[in-house]
C-alpha positions in Angstrom: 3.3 64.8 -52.1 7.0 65.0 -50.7 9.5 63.0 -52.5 9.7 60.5 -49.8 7.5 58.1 -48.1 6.2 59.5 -44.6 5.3 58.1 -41.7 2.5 59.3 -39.3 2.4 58.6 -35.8 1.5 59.2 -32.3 4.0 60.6 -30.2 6.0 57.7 -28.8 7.0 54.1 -30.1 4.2 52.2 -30.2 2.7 50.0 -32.9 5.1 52.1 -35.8 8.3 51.0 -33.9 8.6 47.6 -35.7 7.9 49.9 -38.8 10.8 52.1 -37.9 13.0 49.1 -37.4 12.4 47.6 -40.5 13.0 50.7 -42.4 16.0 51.7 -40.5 17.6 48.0 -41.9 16.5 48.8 -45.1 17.6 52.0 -45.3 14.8 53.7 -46.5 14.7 57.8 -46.2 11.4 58.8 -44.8 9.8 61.9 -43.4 7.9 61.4 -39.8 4.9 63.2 -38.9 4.0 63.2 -35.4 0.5 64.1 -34.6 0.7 64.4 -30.9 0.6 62.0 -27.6 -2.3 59.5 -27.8 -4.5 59.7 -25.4 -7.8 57.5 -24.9 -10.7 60.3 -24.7 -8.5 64.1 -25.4 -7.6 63.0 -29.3 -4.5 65.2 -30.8 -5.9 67.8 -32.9 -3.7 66.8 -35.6 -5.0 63.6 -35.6 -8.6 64.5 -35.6 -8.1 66.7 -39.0 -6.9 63.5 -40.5 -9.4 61.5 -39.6 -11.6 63.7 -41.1 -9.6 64.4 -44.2 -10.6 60.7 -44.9 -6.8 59.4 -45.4 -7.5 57.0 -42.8 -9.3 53.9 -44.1 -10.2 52.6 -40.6 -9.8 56.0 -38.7 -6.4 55.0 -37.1 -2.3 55.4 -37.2 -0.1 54.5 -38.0 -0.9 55.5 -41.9 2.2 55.5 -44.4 2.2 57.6 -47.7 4.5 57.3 -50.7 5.6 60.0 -53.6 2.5 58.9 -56.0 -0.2 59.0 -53.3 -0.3 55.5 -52.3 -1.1 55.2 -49.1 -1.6 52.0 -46.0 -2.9 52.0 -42.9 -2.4 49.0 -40.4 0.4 48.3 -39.0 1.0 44.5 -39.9 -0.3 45.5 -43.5 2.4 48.2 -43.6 5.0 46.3 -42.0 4.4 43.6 -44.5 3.8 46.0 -47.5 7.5 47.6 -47.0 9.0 44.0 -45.9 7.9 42.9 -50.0 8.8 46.4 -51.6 12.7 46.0 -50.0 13.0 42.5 -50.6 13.0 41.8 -47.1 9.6 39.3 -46.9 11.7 36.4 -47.9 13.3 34.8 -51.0 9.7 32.9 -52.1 6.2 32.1 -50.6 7.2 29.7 -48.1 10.0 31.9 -46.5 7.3 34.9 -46.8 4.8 32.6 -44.9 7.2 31.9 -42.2 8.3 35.4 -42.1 4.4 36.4 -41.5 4.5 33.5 -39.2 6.9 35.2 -36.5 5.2 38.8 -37.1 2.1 37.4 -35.6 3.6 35.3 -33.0 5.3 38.2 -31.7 2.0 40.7 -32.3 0.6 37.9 -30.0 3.2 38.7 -27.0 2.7 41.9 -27.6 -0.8 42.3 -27.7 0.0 40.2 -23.9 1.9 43.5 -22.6 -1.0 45.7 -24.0 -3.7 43.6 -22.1 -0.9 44.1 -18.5 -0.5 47.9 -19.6 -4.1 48.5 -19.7 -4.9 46.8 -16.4 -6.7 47.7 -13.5 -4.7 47.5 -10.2 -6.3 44.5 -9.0 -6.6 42.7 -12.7 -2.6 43.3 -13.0 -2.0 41.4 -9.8 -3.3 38.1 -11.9 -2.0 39.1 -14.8 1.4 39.7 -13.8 2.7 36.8 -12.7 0.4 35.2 -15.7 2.2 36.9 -18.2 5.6 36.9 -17.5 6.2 34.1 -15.6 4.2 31.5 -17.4 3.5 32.4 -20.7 6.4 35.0 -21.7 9.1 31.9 -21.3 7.1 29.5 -23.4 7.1 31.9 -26.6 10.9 33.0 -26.1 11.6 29.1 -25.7 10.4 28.7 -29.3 11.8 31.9 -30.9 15.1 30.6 -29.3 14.8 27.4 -31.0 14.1 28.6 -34.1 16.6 31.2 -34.8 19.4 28.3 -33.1 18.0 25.7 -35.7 18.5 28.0 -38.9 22.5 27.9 -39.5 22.3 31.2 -40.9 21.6 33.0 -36.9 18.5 34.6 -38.4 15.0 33.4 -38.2 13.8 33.0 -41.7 16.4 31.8 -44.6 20.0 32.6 -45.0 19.7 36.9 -44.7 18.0 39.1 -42.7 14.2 39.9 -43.2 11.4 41.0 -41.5 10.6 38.3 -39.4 14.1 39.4 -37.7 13.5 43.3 -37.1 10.2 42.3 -35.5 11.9 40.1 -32.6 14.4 42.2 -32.3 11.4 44.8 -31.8 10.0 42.6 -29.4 13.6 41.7 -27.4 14.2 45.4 -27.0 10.7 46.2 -25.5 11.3 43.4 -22.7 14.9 44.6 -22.2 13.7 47.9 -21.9 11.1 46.9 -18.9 13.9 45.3 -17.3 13.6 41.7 -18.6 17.3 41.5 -20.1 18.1 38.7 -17.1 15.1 36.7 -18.4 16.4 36.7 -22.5 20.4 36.2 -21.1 18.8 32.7 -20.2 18.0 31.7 -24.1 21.6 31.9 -25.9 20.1 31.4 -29.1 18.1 34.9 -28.2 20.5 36.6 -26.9 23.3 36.2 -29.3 20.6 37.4 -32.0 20.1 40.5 -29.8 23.6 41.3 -29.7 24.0 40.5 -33.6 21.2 42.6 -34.8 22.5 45.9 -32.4 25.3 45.9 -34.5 24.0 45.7 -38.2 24.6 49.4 -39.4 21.0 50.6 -40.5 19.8 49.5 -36.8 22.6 50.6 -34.8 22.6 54.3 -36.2 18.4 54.4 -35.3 18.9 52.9 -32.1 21.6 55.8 -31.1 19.9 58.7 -33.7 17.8 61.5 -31.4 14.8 60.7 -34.2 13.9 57.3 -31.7 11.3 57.8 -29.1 12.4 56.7 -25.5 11.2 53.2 -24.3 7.2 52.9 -23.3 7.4 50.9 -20.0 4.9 48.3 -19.5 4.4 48.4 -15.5 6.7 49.8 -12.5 8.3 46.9 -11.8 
């Protein structure tokens, strides 16, 4: 085992981005693996050998290893297990609670933009309007109140956790499909966004060559 943890992947951002976020304000040192471009019936070949090495509890990525041989699969158990290990899953219970409160909230939006990804032609003309114009504002509404009600201009407590790399995971996937007009409209939001760009573990990921480009959700 290498003498840092590693990350294995897919090609592309995916469900590891939030991952990569968090680790990037922590400033953890970690080896990526990429096993190739995911695709829904031609499996990487790299991936299939892992599968079958049996490192892969439920046979998916993203899987993270540390120097020891630990190792986690599941993204929201990852997320949550690295979160704890940097002291960035809140000061106590009830701040860790409400941090795991906004990671599902947001896995719920996301988990919207899968469901308008994976649609059918005719399926994504209901969906669309569905999903961005009715539901989309409704969850951003309450993220924007939360982070304006904490004094501190992040969402959990008086320093940056979790909860915060995963909005801002979230914020730059909608701003990436061209929905930067539609966050401009919640100041609370948007002065986050701008806030969290410039922390120094986050800025020097978003600009490094190590990030993946942006995974559009639909031509629009």
């Amino acid at each position: 085992m290498e003498s840092i943890p590693r990350l294995t992947y897919f090609t592309g951002r995916g469900r590891a981005e939030k991952i990569r976020l968090l680790l990037a304000e922590a400033g953890v040192d970690y080896e990526e693996v990429d096993v190739g471009p995911w695709h829904l019936t031609d499996k990487p070949p790299q991936f299939l050998d892992l599968k079958a090495s049996g490192k892969l509890a439920f046979g998916k990525l993203p899987l993270w290893e540390e120097p020891g041989g630990a190792r986690v699969v599941q993204s929201g158990a990852i997320l949550r297990h690295i979160a704890r290990k940097t002291g960035l899953h809140g000061r106590d219970a009830l701040e860790a609670a409400a941090c795991d409160e906004i990671i599902d909230a947001v896995e719920e939006v996301v988990d919207r933009a899968r469901a308008i990804m994976d649609a059918e032609p005719a399926k994504l003309a209901e969906l669309l309007p569905l999903v961005i114009g009715e539901e989309l504002p409704r969850w951003l509404e309450q993220l924007d109140r939360i982070v304006k009600n904490n004094p501190s201009g992040f969402f959990v407590g008086s320093s940056v956790t979790v909860a915060d790399t995963t909005v801002f995971s979230l914020l730059e996937m909608l701003s990436d499909n061209g929905l930067s007009e539609s966050i401009a409209t919640y100041s609370g939001l948007s002065g986050f966004l701008q806030r969290m760009k410039q922390r120094p573990g986050l800025s020097r990921y978003l600009s490094s060559p190590r990030r993946h480009p942006p995974q559009l959700l639909v031509s629009m």
